[in-house]
C-alpha positions in Angstrom: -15.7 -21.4 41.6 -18.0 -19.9 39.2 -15.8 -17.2 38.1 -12.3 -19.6 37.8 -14.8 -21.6 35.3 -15.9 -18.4 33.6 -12.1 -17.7 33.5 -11.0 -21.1 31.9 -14.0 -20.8 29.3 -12.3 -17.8 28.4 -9.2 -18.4 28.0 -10.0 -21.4 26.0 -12.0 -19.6 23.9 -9.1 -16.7 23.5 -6.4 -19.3 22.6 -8.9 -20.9 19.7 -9.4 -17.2 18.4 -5.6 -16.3 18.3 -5.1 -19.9 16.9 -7.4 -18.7 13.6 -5.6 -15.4 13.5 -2.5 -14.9 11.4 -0.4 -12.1 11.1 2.0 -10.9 8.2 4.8 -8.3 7.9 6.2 -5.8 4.8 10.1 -7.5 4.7 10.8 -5.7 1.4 9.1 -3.4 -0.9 10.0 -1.0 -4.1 7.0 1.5 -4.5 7.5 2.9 -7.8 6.0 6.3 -9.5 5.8 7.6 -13.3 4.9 11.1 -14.5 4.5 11.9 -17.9 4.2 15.2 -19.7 4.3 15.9 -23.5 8.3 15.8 -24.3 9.5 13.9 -21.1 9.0 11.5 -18.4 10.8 10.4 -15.0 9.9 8.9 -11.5 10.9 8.1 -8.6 11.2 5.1 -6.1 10.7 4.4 -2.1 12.1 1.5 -0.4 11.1 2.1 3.0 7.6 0.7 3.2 6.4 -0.1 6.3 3.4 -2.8 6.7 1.5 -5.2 8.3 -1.4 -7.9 7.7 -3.9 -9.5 9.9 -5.8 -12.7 8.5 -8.7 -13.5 10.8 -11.5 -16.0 10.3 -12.9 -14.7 6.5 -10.7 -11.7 5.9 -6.9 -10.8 5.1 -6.4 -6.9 5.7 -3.2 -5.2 4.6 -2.1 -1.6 5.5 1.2 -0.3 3.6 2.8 3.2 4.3 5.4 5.0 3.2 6.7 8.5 3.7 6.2 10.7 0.7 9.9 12.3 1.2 11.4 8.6 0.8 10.4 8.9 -2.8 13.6 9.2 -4.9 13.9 10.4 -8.4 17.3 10.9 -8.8 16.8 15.4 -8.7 16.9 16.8 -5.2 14.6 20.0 -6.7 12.3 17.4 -8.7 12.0 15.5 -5.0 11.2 18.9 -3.4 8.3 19.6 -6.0 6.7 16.4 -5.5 7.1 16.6 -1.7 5.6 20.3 -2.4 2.8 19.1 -4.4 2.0 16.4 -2.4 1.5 18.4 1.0 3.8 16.2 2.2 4.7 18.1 5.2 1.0 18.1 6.3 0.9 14.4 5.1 3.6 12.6 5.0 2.9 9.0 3.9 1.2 7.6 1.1 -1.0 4.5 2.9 -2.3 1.9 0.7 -5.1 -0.5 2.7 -7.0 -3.8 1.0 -9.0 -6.2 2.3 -9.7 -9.8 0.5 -10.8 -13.5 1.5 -8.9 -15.3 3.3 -8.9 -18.3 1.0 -7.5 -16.3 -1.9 -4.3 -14.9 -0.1 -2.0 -17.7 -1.6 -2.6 -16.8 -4.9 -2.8 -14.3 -7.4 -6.4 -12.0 -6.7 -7.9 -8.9 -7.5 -8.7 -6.5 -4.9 -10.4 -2.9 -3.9 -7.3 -0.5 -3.3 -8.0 2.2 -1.0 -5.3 5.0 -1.4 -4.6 8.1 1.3 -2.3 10.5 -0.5 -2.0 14.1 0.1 -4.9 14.2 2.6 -7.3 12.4 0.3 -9.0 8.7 0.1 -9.8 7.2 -3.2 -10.3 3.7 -3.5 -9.7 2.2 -7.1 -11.4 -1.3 -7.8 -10.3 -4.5 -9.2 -6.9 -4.0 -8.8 -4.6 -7.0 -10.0 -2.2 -8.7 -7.4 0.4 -11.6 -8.5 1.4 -14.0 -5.5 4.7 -16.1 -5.6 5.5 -18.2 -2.8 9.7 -17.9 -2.6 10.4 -20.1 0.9 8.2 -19.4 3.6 8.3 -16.0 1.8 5.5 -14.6 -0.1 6.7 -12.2 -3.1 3.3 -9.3 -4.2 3.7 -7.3 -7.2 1.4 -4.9 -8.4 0.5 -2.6 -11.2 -1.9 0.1 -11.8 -2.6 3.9 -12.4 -3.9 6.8 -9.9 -5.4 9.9 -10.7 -3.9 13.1 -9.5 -7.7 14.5 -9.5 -8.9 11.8 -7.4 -6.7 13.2 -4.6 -7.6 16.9 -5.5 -3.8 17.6 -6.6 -3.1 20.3 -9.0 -1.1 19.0 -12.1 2.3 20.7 -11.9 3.2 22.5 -15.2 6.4 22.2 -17.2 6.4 25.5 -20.3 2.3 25.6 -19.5 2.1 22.2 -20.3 0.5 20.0 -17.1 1.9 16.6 -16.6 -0.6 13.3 -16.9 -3.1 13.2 -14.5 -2.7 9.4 -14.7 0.4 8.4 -12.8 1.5 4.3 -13.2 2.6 2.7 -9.7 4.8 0.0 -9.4 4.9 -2.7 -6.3 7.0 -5.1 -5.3 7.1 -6.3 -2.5 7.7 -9.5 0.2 5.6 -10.7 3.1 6.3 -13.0 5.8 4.3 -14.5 8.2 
């Protein structure tokens, strides 16, 4: 008797946890990239994100990958060097983790970004999030720049001349629950 007790406290106790618990998916995403050198400029965009968030009690964390080779810049070689650079046959996916209160994850926030790209964590702070609400939809864009040092990547060189080490990324994307 004691144990089918023990076994309804914890069930009970399971179903209020999972009742707290709320769990998101990636339904669309355009992860954009820009690289600059001195005369010229392209980049290149994936569509192919994969993700997933899990709201519990106090925290919302988010985990969004996304294979380096789905990156598309409209050159087959130009794809080739960036898969080259970016080891990404040793690494293939570019992951982009936050983590942010619970209470802020219907509006706009500002979070820590942690980045793994081409074998190599960096986490940028303070990075700015916009939050629509389109149906039972929620639409995240994004904007900010990466370093190519912080990930320990040699600047590719066009006529001697490196590209940026700053490199603008571009999200869009739409969650649902």
């Amino acid at each position: 008797m004691k144990h089918f007790i023990f076994f309804l406290l914890f069930c009970y106790s399971s179903m209020g946890i999972s009742q707290d618990v709320l769990s998101w998916s990636l339904k669309f995403s355009d992860i954009s990239y820009k690289v600059s050198y001195t005369f010229k400029s392209f980049g290149g965009t994936a569509k192919t994100a994969r993700g997933k968030g899990l709201c519990k009690t106090d925290t919302c964390d988010f985990l969004v990958a996304v294979p380096v080779n789905d990156f598309e810049s409209g050159d087959t070689n130009r794809n080739l060097r960036v898969q080259e650079v970016a080891k990404a046959a040793l690494f293939p996916l570019v992951k982009f983790k936050i983590s942010i209160p619970r209470n802020q994850i219907e509006g706009n926030f500002k979070a820590k970004c942690e980045i793994e790209f081409a074998g190599k964590t960096h986490s940028y702070e303070n990075i700015e999030f916009k939050v629509s609400k389109n149906n039972s939809d929620f639409v995240v864009n994004s904007q900010f720049d990466i370093y190519l040092e912080d990930f320990s990547i040699e600047r590719p060189k066009l006529m001697t001349i490196a590209i940026d080490n700053k490199i603008p990324i571009i999200i869009h994307s739409t969650w649902s629950q």
